[in-house]
C-alpha positions in Angstrom: 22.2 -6.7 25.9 20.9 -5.2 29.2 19.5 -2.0 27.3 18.1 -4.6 25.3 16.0 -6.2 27.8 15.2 -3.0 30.0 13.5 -1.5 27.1 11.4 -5.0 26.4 10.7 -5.2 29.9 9.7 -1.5 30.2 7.1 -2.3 26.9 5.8 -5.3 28.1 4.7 -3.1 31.6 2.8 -0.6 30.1 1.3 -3.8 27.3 0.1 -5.0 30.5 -1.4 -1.7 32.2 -3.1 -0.6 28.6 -4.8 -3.6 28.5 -6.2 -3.6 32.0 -7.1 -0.3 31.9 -9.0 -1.3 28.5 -10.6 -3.8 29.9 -11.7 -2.6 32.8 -14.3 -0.4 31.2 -17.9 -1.3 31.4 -20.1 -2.8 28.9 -23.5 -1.0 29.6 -25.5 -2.2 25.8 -25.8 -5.7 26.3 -26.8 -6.0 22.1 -23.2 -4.5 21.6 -21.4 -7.0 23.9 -23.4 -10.1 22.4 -21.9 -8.5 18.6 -18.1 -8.3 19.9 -18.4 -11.7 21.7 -19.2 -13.1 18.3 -16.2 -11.3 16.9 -13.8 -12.1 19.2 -14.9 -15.8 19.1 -14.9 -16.0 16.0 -11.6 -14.7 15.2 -10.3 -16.6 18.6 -11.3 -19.3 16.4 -10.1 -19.1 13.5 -6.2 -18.6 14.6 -6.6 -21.5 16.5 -7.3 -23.1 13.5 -4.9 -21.1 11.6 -1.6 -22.7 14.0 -3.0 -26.1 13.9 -2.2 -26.3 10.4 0.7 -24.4 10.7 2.4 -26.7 13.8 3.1 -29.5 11.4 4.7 -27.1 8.8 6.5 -26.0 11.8 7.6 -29.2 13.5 9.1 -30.5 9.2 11.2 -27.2 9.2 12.4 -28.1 12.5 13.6 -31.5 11.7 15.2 -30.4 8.9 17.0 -27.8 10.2 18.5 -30.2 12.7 19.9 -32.3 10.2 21.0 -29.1 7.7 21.8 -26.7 10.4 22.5 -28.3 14.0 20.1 -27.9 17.1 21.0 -24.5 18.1 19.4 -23.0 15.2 16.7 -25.4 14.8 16.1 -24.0 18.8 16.1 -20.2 17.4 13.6 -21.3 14.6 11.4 -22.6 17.4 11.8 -19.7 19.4 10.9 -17.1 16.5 8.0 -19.1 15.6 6.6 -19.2 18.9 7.3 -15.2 19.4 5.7 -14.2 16.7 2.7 -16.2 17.5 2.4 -14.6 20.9 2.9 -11.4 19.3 -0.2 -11.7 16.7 -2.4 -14.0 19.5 -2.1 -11.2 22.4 -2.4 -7.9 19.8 -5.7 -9.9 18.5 -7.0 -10.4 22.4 -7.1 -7.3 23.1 -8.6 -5.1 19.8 -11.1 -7.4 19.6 -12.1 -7.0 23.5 -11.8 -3.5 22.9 -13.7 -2.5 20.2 -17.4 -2.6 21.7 -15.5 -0.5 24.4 -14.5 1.8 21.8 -17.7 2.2 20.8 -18.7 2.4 24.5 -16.3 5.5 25.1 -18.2 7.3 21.5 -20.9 8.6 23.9 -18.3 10.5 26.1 -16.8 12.1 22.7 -14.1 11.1 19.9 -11.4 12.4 22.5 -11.9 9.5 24.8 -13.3 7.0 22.3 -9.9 7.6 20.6 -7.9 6.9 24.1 -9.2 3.4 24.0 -8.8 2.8 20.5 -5.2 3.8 20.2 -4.3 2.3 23.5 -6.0 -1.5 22.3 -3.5 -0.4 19.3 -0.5 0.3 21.3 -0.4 -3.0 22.9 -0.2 -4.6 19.6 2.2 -2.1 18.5 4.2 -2.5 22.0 3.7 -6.2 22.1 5.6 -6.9 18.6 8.7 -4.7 19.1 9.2 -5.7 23.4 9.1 -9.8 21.8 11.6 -9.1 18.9 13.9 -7.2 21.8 13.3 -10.3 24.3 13.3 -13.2 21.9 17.1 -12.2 19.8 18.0 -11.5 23.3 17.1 -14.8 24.5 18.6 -16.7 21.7 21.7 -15.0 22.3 22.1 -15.4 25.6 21.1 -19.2 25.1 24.0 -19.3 22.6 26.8 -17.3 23.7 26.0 -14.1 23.2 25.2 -12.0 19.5 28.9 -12.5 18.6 28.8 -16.2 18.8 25.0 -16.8 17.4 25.5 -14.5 14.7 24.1 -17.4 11.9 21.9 -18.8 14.9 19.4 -16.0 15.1 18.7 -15.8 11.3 17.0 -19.0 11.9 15.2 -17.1 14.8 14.4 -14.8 11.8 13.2 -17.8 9.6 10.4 -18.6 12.6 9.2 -15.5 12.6 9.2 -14.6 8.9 7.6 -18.3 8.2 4.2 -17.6 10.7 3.9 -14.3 9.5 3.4 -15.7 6.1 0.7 -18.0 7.1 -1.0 -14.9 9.3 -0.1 -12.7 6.4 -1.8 -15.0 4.0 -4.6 -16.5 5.6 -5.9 -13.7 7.4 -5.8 -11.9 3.9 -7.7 -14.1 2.2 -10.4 -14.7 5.4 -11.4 -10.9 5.5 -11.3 -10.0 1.8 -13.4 -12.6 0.7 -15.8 -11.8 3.9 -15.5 -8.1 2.7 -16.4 -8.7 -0.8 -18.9 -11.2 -0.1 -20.6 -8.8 2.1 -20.6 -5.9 0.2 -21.1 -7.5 -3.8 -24.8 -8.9 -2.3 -25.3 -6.4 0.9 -24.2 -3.0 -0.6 -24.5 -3.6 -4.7 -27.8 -6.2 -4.9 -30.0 -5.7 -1.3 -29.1 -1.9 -0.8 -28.1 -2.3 2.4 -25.4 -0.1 4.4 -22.1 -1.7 5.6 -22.0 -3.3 8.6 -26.0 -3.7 8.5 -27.0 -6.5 11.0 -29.2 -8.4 8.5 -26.0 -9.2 6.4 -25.0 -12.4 7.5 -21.4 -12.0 6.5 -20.9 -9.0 8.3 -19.7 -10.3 11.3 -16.9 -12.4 9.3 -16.3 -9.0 7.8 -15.5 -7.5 11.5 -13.9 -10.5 12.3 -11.7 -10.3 9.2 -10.3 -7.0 9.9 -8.6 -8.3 13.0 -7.1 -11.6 12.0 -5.2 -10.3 8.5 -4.9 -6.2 9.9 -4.2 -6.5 13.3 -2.7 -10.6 13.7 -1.7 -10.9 10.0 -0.1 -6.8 10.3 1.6 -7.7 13.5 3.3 -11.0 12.1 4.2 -9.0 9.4 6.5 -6.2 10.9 7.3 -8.3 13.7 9.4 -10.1 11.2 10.4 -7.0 9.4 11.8 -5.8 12.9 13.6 -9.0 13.5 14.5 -9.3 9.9 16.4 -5.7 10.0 18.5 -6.5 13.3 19.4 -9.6 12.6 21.1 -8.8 9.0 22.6 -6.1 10.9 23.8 -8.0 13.4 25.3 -10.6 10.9 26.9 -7.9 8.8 28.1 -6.3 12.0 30.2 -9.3 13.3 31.2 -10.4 10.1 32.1 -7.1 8.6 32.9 -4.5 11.6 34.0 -4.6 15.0 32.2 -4.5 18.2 31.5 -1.2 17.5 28.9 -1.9 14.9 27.0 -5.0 16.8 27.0 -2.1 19.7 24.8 0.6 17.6 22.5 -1.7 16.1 21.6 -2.5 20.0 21.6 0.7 21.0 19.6 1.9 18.0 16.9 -0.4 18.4 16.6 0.2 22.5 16.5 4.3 21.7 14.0 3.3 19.2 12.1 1.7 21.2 12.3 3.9 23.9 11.2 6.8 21.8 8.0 4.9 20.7 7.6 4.5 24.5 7.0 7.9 25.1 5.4 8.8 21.9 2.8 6.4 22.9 1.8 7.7 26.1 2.4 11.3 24.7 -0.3 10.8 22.2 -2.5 9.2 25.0 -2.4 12.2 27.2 -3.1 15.0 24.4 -6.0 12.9 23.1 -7.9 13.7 26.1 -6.4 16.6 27.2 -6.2 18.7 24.0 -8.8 20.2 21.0 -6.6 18.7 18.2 -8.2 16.6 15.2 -7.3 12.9 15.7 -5.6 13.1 12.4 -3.7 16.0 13.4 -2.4 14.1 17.2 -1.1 11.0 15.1 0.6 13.6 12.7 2.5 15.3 15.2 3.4 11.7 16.8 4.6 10.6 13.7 7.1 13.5 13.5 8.3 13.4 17.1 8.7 9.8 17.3 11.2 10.6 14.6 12.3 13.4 15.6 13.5 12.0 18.6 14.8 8.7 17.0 17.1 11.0 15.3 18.1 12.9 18.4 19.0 10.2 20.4 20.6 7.9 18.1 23.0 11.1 17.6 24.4 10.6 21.3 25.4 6.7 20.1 28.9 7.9 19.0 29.7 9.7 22.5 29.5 7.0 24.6 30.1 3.6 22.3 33.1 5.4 19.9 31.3 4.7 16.4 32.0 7.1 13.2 28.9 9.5 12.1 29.1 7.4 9.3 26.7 4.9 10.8 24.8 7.9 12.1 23.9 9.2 9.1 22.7 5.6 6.9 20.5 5.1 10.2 19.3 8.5 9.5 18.5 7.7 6.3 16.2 5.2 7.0 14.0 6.9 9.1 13.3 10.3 7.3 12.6 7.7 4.5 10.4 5.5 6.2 8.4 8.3 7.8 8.4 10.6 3.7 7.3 7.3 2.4 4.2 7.6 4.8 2.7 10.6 4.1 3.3 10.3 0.4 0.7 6.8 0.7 -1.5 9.5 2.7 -1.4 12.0 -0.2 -2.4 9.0 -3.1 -5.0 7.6 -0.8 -6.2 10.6 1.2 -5.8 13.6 -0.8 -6.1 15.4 -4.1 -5.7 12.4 -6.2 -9.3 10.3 -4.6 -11.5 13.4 -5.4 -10.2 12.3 -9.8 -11.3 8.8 -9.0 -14.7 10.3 -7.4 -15.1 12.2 -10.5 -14.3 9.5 -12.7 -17.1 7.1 -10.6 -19.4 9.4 -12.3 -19.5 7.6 -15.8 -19.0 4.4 -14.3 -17.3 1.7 -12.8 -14.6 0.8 -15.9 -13.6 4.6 -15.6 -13.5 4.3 -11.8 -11.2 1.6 -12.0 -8.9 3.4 -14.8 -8.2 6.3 -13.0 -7.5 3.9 -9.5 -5.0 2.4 -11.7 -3.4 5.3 -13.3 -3.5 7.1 -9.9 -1.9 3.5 -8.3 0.9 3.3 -10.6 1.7 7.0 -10.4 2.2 6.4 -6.1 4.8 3.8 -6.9 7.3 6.4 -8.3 8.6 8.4 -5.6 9.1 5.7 -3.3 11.1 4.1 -5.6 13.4 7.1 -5.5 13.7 7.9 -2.6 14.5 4.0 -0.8 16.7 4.7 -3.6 18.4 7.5 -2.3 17.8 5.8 0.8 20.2 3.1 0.0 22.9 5.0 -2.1 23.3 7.1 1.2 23.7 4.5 3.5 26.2 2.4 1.0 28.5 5.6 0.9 28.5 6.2 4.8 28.9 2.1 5.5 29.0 -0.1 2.8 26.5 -3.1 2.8 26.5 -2.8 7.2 24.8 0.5 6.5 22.0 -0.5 4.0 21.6 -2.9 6.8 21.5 -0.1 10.0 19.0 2.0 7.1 16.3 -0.9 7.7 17.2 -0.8 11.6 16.5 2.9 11.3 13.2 2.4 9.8 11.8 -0.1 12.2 13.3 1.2 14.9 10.2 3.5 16.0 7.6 1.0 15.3 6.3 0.1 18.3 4.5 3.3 17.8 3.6 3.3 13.9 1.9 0.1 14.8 0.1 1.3 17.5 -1.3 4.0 15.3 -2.0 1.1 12.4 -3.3 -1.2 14.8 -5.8 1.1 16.0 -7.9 1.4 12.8 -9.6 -2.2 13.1 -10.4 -1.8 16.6 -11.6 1.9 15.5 -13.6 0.2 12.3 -15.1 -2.4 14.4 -16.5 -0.1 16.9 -18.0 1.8 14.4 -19.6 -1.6 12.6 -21.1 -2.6 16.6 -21.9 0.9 16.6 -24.3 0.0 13.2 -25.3 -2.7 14.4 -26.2 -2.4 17.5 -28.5 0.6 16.7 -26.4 3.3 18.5 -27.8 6.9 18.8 -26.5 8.6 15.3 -24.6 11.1 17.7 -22.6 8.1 18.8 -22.5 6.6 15.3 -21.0 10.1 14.1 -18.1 9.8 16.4 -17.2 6.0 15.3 -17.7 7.0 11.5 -15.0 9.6 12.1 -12.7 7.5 14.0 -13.1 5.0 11.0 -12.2 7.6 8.3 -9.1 8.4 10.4 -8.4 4.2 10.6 -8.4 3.9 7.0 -6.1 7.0 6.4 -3.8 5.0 9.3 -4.2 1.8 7.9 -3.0 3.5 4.4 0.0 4.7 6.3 1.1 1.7 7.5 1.0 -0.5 4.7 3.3 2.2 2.6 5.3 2.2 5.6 5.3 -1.6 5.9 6.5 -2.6 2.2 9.1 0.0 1.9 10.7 -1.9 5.6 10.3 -5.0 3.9 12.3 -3.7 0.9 14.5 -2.3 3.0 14.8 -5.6 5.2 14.8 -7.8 2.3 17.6 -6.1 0.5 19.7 -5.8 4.0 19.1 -9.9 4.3 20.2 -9.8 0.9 23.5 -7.9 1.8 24.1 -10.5 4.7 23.7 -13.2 1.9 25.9 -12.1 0.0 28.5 -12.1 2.9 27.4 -15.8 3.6 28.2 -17.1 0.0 30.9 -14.8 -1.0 29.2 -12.9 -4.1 31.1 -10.3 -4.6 29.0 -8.8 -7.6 26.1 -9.6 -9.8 27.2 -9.4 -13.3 23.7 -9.0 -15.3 25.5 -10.4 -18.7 25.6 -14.1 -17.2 22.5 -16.0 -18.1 22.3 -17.2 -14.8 22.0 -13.7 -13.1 19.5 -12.2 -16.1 17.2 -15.4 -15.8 17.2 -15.3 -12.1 16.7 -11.6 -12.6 13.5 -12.4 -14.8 12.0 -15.4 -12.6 12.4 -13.2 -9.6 10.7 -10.4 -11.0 7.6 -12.3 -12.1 7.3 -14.8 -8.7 5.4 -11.9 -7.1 2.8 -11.7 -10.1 2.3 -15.4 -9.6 2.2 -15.1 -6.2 -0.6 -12.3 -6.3 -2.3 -14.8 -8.7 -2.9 -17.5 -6.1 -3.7 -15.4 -3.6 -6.4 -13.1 -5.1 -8.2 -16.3 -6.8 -8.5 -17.6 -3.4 -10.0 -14.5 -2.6 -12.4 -14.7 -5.6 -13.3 -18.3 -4.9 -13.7 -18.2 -1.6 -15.9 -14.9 -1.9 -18.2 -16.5 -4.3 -18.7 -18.9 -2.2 -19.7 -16.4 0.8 -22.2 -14.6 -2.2 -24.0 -18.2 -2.2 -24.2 -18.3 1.0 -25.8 -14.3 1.6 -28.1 -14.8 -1.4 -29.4 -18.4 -0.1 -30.1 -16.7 3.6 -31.9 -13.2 2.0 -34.0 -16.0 0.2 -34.7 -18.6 2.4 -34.9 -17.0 5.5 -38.2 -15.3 6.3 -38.3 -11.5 7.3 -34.4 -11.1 7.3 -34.1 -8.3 4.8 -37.0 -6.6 6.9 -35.1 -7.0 10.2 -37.5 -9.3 11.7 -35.7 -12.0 12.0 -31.8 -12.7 12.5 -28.9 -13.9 9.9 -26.6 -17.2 10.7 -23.5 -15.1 11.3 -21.7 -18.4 12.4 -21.8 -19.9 8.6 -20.2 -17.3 7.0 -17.4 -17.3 9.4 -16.7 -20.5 8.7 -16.7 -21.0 5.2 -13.7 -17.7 5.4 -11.9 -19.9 7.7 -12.2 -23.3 5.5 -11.2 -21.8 2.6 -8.5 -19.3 3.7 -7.1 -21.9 5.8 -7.0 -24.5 2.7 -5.3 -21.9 0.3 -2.9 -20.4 2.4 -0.1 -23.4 2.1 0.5 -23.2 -1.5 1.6 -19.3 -1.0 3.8 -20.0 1.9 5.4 -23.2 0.2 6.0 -21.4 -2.8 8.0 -18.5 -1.0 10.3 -21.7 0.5 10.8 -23.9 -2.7 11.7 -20.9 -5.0 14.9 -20.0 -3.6 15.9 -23.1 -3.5 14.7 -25.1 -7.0 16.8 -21.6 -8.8 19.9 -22.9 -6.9 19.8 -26.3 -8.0 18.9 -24.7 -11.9 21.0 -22.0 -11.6 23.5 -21.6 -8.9 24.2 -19.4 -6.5 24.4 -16.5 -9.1 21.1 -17.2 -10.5 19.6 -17.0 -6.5 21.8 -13.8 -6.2 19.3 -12.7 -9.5 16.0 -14.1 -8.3 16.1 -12.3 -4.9 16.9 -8.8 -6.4 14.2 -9.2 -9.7 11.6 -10.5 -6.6 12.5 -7.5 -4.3 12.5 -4.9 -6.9 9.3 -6.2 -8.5 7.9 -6.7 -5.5 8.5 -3.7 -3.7 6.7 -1.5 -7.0 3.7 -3.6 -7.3 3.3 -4.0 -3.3 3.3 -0.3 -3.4 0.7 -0.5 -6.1 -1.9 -2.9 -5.0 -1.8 -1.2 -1.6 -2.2 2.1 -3.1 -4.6 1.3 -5.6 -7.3 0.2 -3.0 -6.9 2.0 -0.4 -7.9 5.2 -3.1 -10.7 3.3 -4.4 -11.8 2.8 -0.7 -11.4 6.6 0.4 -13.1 8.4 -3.1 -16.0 5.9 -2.3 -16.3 7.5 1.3 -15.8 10.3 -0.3 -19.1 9.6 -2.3 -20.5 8.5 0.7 -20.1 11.7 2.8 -22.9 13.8 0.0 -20.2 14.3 -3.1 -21.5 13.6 -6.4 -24.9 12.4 -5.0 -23.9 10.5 -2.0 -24.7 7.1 -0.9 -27.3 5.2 -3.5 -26.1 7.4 -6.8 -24.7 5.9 -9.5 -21.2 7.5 -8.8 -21.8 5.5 -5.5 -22.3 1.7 -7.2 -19.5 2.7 -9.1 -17.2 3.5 -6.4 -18.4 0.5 -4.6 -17.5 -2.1 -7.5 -13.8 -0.1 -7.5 -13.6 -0.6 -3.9 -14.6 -4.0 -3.8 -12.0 -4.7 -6.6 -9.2 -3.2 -4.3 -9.9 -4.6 -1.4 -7.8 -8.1 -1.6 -5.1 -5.6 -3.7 -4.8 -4.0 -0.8 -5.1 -6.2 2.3 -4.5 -9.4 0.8 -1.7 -9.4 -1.9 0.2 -6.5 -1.6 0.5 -6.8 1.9 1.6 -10.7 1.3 4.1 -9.9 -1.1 6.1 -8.2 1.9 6.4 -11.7 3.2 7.6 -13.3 -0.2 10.3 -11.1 -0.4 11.6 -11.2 3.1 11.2 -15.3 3.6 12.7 -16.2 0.1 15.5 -13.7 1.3 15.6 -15.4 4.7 15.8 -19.4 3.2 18.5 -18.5 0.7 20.4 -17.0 3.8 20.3 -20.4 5.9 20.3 -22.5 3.7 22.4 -21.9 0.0 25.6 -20.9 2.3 25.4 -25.0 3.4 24.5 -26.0 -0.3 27.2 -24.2 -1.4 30.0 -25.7 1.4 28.6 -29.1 0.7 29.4 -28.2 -3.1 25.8 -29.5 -4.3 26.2 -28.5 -8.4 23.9 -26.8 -10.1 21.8 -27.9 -12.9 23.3 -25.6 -15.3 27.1 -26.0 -14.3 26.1 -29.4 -14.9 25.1 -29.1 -18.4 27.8 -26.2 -19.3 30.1 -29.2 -18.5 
């Protein structure tokens, strides 16, 4: 418990130093600070319209976990909520202060300009992982310690995973639909670049990419994180000794810890060394690791547990880590130069070979959380599946600095554009961008396979709860679960991208009316209404986000009152499995679509304004809500269904509530 809170402590510091030495640099272009201001209001404002209609959500759950649960875990649902709010609020503060100082730290060179990116990043990053330590560490001191609040803090788990589906979702849906309003009428119909000042959606775009990648990301493995120690936790006292509740602590602190120094490792070389950008988060990716792996090898020596546990934590993170640059290879390498190619007979083509490319990604991930998980059942049973997903999270305080810093890294270079920077300074931004996207890339593989991972260790810990020994996929309960399970993510996917679509053509209407009606806007004589466009993202994300978020909570529970607990047992695995393959998918797919129409962009096949380039524009358009709306939204439906059935079947089940089919049967 004490390494516990020294190492949040120790976070939270340096949070606090980053950001004032962040913010302490000048804003000399007064043009650039009037662009972030509107940013940073506007996506100030939207979250603060995004928790209003959350609070009453909030408050229900709480209620009703006092009557199903008792106050002490209603207490940890409040206190996970309100975590993970902090967590999202202060990572989205800062990146959106410190773009336009970014941009600001361009005309010293990408060395510096990188520094203040990657450090607005790290406090997100730093931020997430020092709450998850400090808030399971203050429920459990609140409630006896982790022994006795065992069941307590997977409500704490419940807060967290139900806000980040709201972030998750909303925030999706706002900067998609921004994104593809801006470029369907800026980039296919006016001609315009991106982030072209006479685009009156642009700034919702800029705004977008903070409130679903840097809020909505943080939400998201924030609950991962807390998700992964708390099924460890509950397997640990239920299943093993003090022995196992000990190295999940200890695991996450050296975790931790390791991201610590990683971080301010990767600071210091980025001004202090010749290396590509690319090349510095490479090498931090590896030592964070590397060291993970070290130090969690000295856990035995002083806290007596077998190398059994050692080796399924070990598991996780070579995993977690392979599984990130295989997204870089789909989405960065070889395989976007075949869907450049194919942009050159047109869009449908384009698309095809996205797809093909998309669905070949999802294979060896598969395998190897595969391999992942038969490893860590031989060495420890269910309790090492569990410490697999611990392993995996436990260096992401700095894998979510480095994903974190691609939106304050894309913004600068949109303030950059338009705030008519030099095109040395623009050159500098347009680089740290590329290097955002190939980050972003990374961290979305790397966050879906931890949610797989923390969805099936939440799953173990369920099957504790309940007493399911074994799924046996000849009842009809199981294989129907099995079946509904595996196509709730495809319905899922289907609300949310149509809330992209609608709310997108909506934005069109609205950049269409203003290149019409307003007099000398296309000719840059005259200024856009940025203000409209941000809020008709807001309206509409905000109003389409609940049906999502309520879905992920009723399905769990209508297939125990049709099917029992066997039939849940067979709608959590078909939703994690189908999940997990088409997250991978959708994430893959557009972020290749993005990079080969860079790719175009940067003089291949004609560059910007061939036909290979409209081509690649309508397949990046196409996978931008697969990418940061839907597939990254899925992670949530499989961790939160997990989650509810967790809390609250185990009290259906003592309460002997029948099922609809044992009902029938009899």
């Amino acid at each position: 418990m004490v390494g516990f809170f020294a190492a949040a402590v120790l976070l939270l510091v340096t949070v606090i130093l980053s950001a004032r030495w962040v913010l302490h640099i000048k804003v000399e272009n007064q043009r650039a600070a009037d662009i972030s201001r509107h940013i940073h209001d506007g996506a100030k404002a939207f979250l603060t319209s995004e928790y209003r209609v959350m609070f009453p959500w909030i408050m229900l759950l709480f209620v009703a976990l006092i009557f199903l649960t008792g106050y002490k875990s209603a207490i940890a649902f409040i206190v996970g909520s309100a975590f993970s709010v902090a967590a999202g609020y202060i990572g989205m503060q800062i990146a959106t202060l410190s773009n336009v100082r970014t941009t600001e730290a361009a005309r010293k060179g990408s060395g510096d300009a990188l520094l203040v990116a990657f450090s607005a990043g790290s406090v997100m990053g730093m931020t997430v992982v020092a709450f998850g330590l400090l808030g399971l560490g203050v429920v459990a001191a609140m409630f006896g310690g982790f022994e006795a609040s065992g069941s307590i803090i997977s409500s704490f788990s419940l807060g967290a995973s139900f806000v980040a589906l709201f972030a998750r979702v909303g925030g999706g849906i706002f900067t998609k639909a921004a994104d593809v309003g801006a470029d369907l009428v800026g980039k296919v119909e006016a001609n315009i670049p991106e982030d072209d000042p006479r685009n009156p959606a642009v700034i919702a775009d800029n705004v977008g990419d903070n409130v679903g990648d840097v809020a909505g990301m943080g939400a998201d493995l924030y609950e991962s994180y807390v998700g992964s120690i708390v099924a460890c936790i509950i397997l640990a006292v239920t299943q093993t000794d003090n022995v196992g509740l000990n190295f999940t602590l200890w695991t996450a602190t050296l975790g931790a810890l390791s991201s610590w120094f990683t971080v301010l490792l990767v600071r210091y070389i980025s001004t202090h060394s010749r290396m590509e950008p690319a090349n510095i988060f490479r090498l931090g990716s590896v030592l964070v690791t590397t060291m993970a792996v070290v130090l969690v090898c000295f856990i035995p020596i002083w806290t007596g547990a077998s190398w059994s546990l050692v080796i399924a934590t070990i598991a996780g993170m070579l995993v977690g880590i392979t599984i990130g640059f295989i997204t870089d290879y789909y989405t960065m390498g070889k395989p976007i130069k075949e869907i450049a190619k194919a942009s050159e007979t047109g869009a449908a083509t384009n698309i095809l070979s996205g797809m093909a490319i998309a669905m070949e990604s999802t294979f060896l991930p598969v395998i190897l959380v595969g391999l992942a998980i038969i490893v860590a059942y031989v060495s420890a049973g269910l309790f090492g599946i569990a410490l697999a997903g611990v392993g995996m999270l436990c260096t992401l305080a700095f894998s979510l600095s480095v994903d974190a810093y691609g939106p304050v890294a894309d913004n600068a270079g949109g303030i950059a554009e338009m705030a008519h920077f030099p095109p040395q300074i623009r050159d500098v931004t347009d680089g740290l961008d590329a290097l955002g996207n190939a980050t972003a890339a990374m961290g979305k593989g790397f966050a879906i396979a931890s949610a797989a991972l923390t969805a099936l260790a939440l799953f173990s810990a369920f099957n504790s709860a309940v007493g399911l020994q074994a799924l046996d996929i000849s009842d009809p309960r199981v294989l129907t679960g099995v079946m509904i399970g595996a196509a709730s993510p495809f319905l899922f996917s289907s609300i949310v991208i149509n809330a992209v679509s609608t709310t997108a053509f909506v934005i069109v209407k609205e950049v269409r009316r203003q290149f019409k009606e307003i007099p000398g806007l296309l000719s840059g004589h005259a200024d856009p209404d940025y203000v409209v466009c941000v809020s008709i993202s807001t309206s509409h994300a905000l109003k389409n986000m609940v049906i999502p978020a309520l879905l992920a909570l009723i399905l769990p529970l209508a297939s125990y009152f049709l099917l029992g607990v066997a039939g849940v047992g067979g709608v959590l695995i078909g939703q994690t499995v189908s999940g997990f393959v088409m997250a991978i998918y959708m994430a893959n797919a557009g972020g290749a679509w993005d990079n080969a129409k860079k790719l175009i962009e940067g003089g291949l096949l004609g560059g910007k304004g061939s036909e290979a380039h409209h081509a690649a524009v309508i397949g990046d358009t196409v996978g931008d809500p697969l990418k940061d709306t839907a597939g990254p939204s899925i992670n949530i439906l499989m961790k939160l269904s997990t989650v509810v059935s967790l809390i609250l079947i185990p009290i259906f089940v003592k309460m002997g509530l029948p099922a609809l089919i044992d009902l029938i049967v009899k």
